[in-house]
Steps between C-alpha positions, in 0.01 A plus 500: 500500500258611219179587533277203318144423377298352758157518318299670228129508460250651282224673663214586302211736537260725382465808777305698225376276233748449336747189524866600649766248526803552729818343585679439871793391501629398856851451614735341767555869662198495757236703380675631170305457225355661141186591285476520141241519262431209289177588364348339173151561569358325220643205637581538830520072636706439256764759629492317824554234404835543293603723832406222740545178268823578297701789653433429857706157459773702337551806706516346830839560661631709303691841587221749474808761387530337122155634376705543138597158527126390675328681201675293229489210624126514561465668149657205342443186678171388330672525180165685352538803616367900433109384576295736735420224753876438535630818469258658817599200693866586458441887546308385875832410563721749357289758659495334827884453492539879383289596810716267742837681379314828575421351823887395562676841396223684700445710177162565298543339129539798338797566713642159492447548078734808510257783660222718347531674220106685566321515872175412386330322222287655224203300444205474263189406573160370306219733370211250322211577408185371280533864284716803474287714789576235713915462420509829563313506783769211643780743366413773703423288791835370494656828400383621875656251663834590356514242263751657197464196247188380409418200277139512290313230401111499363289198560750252620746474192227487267252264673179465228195397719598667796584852319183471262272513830653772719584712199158477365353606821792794516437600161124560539615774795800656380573412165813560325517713240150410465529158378658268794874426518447228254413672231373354191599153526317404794299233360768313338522317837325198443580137566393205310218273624646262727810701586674377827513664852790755515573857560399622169696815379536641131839614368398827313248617740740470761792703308228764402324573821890494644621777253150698569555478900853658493371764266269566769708501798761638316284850418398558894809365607753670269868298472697609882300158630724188379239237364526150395358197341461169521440304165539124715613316161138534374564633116670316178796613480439732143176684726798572800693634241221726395423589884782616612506742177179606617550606828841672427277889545455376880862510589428191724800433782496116350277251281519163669472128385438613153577216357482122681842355554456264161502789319818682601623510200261780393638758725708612235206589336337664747888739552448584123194628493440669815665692781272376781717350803460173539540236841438150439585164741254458726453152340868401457671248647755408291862705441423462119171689476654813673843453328465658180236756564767628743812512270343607222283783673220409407313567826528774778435312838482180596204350694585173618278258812875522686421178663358314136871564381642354815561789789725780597774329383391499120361786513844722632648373190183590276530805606897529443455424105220720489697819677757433209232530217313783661179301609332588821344276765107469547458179673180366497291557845111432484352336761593144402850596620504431883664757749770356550551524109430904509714491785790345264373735219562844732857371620624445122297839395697683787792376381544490108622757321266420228187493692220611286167465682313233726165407441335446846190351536442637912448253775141491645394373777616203681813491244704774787395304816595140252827642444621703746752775307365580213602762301305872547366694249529912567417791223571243268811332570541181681816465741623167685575508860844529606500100656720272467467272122180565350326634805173301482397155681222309453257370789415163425187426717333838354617375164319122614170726546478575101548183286522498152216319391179563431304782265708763541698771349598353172331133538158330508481155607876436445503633125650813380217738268699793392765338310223326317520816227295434165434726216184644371448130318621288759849447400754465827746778493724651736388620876 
């Protein structure tokens, strides 16, 4: 008799501030059952509900063994497909099911996906600051932890208001190069009268102050550090171009998201004028955006949200085209990834052949004690347990303790403020 679908439930939470979302999936075997992650933070209830509304109904009874068969049927029985709300509902479950053969064979995923091909996982880690002094303060902070790959970022990708304050205060007691790391065209930022709430940022100060901070870090650093960058989709296209030509004398280890997925197309610019690497997905969700950036090699790694394009499943055979065009694999880990997702991430890292880094965004405290299993970091790789599937569990009455709502982490009063991006005269742009 096969093993079937008893139940599956979304259980959300927020252990450290910022909304998780994650799949069981229950079956007829007594006490068998599977996570996954199936968070969309941004909109987290509406994941839920397309888990507990539309695929609940379908799945149940069914031979928890087909998960190639589960995941298309899920993937194309609303018709609509390749949206973010459906696509982490379906990955909940692919994950879950992934984690239930584990549990089955007795074998870890990586094992059960054809062994390791590394024993631990490189990782890179986050060094912010509100000016150079402070990046490199970050670097070298993470640097003796063990951290090998480090990703800089001044002033939250840009951020105007916030970045104008702290650096003014910074500048006034350790200037750089004796004029502030915004140079000459610090008051340009200015917004009209009656300009809308928003987190304010300006283009060319951003790209500036960017190209001055890894000249910085770059000359008490020298190159044996690998460094990276996050652009988050925030420049025209023609000014990405220009970037990545720019920063070319830092020998960065990638450029990421330096273009928003609209804008693909540019990419090919970008290859002809430069020799920066670049790794781009994080906001892809559809086999079309990834497609010809991958075939054409016109991007180095790719960074998808595994469970926005639908789970392990999808993602094994991501990985597969990009192996044959010489990509690498980068997935995307901050912290709105939960750990059962980095959990996922470290099994298919372990395993690939063309595993290129993990971004890892660390688990603080309650997320270990939440989710029992987590990954460990050590001297800068992160390593899975040897358990059976993906190795981590969730515990659903500490999970009760930290609800999603409320003013924290990302949301105030129910309403998302970071996304709510706006140029120096109020114009919406990209977050």
């Amino acid at each position: 008799m096969p093993i079937t679908i008893t139940n599956v439930k979304c259980i959300l939470t927020a252990p450290a501030g910022i909304g998780l979302a994650v799949v069981k999936v229950e079956t007829s075997d007594a006490g068998l059952y599977g996570v996954g992650c199936a968070t969309f933070t941004q909109r987290l209830t509406l994941v839920k509900a397309a888990v507990e509304d539309y695929l609940k109904p379908l799945l149940l009874g069914r031979d928890v063994a087909r998960i190639e068969d589960i995941w298309q049927l899920c993937y194309q029985n609303s018709y609509w497909r390749n949206g973010p709300a459906l696509n982490n509902a379906i990955s909940g479950v692919d994950q879950a099911l992934w984690d239930i053969k584990g549990k089955l064979a007795n074998m870890p995923l990586y094992d059960l996906l054809g062994g390791k091909s590394r024993d631990g996982v490189a990782v890179y880690r986050h060094a912010d600051g509100r000016d150079p002094q402070e990046v490199l303060d970050n670097v070298y902070r993470l640097k003796e932890q063990g951290i090998m790959y480090i990703r800089c970022q001044l002033g939250g990708y840009g951020g105007l208001a916030k970045q104008d304050e702290a650096l003014g205060r910074r500048a006034q007691e350790k200037p750089y190069n004796n004029v502030g790391v915004y140079g000459g065209i610090k008051g340009q930022a200015r917004s009209p009268e009656g300009a809308l709430p928003g987190e304010y940022y300006d283009p060319d100060v951003y790209v500036l102050s960017v190209e001055k901070m890894f000249d910085y870090v770059r000359s008490r650093i020298g190159f044996e550090t690998p460094l990276l960058h996050d652009v988050h989709e925030r420049l025209p296209p023609i000014e990405a171009v220009r970037f990545a030509k720019r920063l070319e004398p830092y020998r960065l280890f990638f450029l990421e998201d330096a273009l928003a997925p609209e804008d693909i197309e540019w990419f090919r610019r970008i290859r002809q004028h430069a020799t920066v690497p670049l790794a781009m997905g994080e906001l892809f969700t559809h086999p079309l955006e990834w497609k010809p950036l991958i075939t054409e090699q016109l991007i180095d790694f790719i960074r998808v949200h595994i469970s926005a394009i639908g789970g392990i499943t999808p993602a094994r055979k991501l990985a597969a085209l990009c192996e044959a065009f010489g990509v690498r694999t980068a997935w995307h880990g901050p912290g709105d990834v939960s750990p059962v997702g980095h959990a996922a991430n470290v099994h298919l890292d372990l395993h690939l052949h063309n595993f290129g880094i993990q971004e890892f965004s660390g688990f603080p405290d309650p997320l270990p004690e939440v989710f029992p299993g987590c990954p460990e970091l050590r001297d800068g790789y992160l390593y899975a347990n040897d358990k059976p599937g993906l190795g981590i569990d969730i515990d659903e009455k500490l999970a009760a303790k930290y609800p999603i709502h409320g003013d924290t982490g990302q949301f105030k009063g129910g309403v998302i403020y970071w996304t709510q991006s706006r140029l120096p005269d109020g114009t919406l742009w990209r977050p």
